[in-house]
C-alpha positions in Angstrom: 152.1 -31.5 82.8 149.1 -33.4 80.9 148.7 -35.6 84.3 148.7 -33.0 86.5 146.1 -30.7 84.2 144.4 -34.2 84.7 144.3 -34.3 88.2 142.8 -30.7 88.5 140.3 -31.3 86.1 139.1 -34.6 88.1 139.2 -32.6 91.2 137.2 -29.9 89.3 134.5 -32.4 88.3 134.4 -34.3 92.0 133.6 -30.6 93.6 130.6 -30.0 90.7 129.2 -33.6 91.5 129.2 -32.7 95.1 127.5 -29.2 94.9 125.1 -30.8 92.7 124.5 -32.6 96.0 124.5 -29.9 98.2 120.7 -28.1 98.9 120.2 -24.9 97.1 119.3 -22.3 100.0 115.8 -21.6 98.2 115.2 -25.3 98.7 115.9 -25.1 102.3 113.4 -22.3 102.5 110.8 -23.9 100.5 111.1 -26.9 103.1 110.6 -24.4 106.0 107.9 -22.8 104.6 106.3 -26.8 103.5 106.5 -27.7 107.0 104.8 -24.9 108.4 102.3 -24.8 106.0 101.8 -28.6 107.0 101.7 -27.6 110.5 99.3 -24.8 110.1 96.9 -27.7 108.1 97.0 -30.4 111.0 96.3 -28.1 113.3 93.2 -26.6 111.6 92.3 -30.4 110.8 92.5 -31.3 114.5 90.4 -28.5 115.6 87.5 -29.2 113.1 87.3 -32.4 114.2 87.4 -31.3 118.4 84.1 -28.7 116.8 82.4 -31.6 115.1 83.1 -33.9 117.5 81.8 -31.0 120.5 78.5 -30.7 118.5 78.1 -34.6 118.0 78.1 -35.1 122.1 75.7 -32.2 122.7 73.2 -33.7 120.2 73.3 -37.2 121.4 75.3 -38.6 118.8 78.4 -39.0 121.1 76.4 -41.6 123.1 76.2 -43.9 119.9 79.8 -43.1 119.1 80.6 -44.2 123.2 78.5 -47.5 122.5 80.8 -48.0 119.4 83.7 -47.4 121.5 82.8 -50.2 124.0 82.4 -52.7 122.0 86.2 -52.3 120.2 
C-alpha cells in the first residue's frame, strides 16, 4: 500500500511541476495586450519619421540627405 500511495504522490508532484509550466491566462492576456501596445508604438514611430522626413524634403534638407544617399 506504501508503494502505491508512493506512486500517486509522484504522479501528484509531476502534474504541479507541469502546471507550474503551463501559462496563466492573465499572462496570455498581458502578452496580447504587450504586443498591441508594441504595435500601436511602431506605428506612431513610423509615421513621425514619414512627417519629419515630409518636412525635411520640402525645406531642402532632403537634397543633402539624397547626396548622402549617393555616396553609400
Amino acid at each position: 500500500m506504501m508503494m502505491h500511495d508512493a506512486g500517486i504522490e509522484a504522479k501528484e508532484a509531476a502534474v504541479r511541476e507541469v502546471a507550474k509550466l503551463l501559462p496563466l491566462p492573465d499572462s496570455l492576456a498581458s502578452i496580447n495586450t504587450i504586443r498591441s501596445d508594441y504595435a500601436l508604438r511602431q506605428q506612431v514611430s513610423f509615421d513621425l519619421f514619414l512627417f519629419i522626413f515630409s518636412l525635411s524634403v520640402r525645406s531642402g534638407a532632403g537634397s543633402l540627405f539624397a547626396v548622402v544617399l549617393e555616396l553609400d
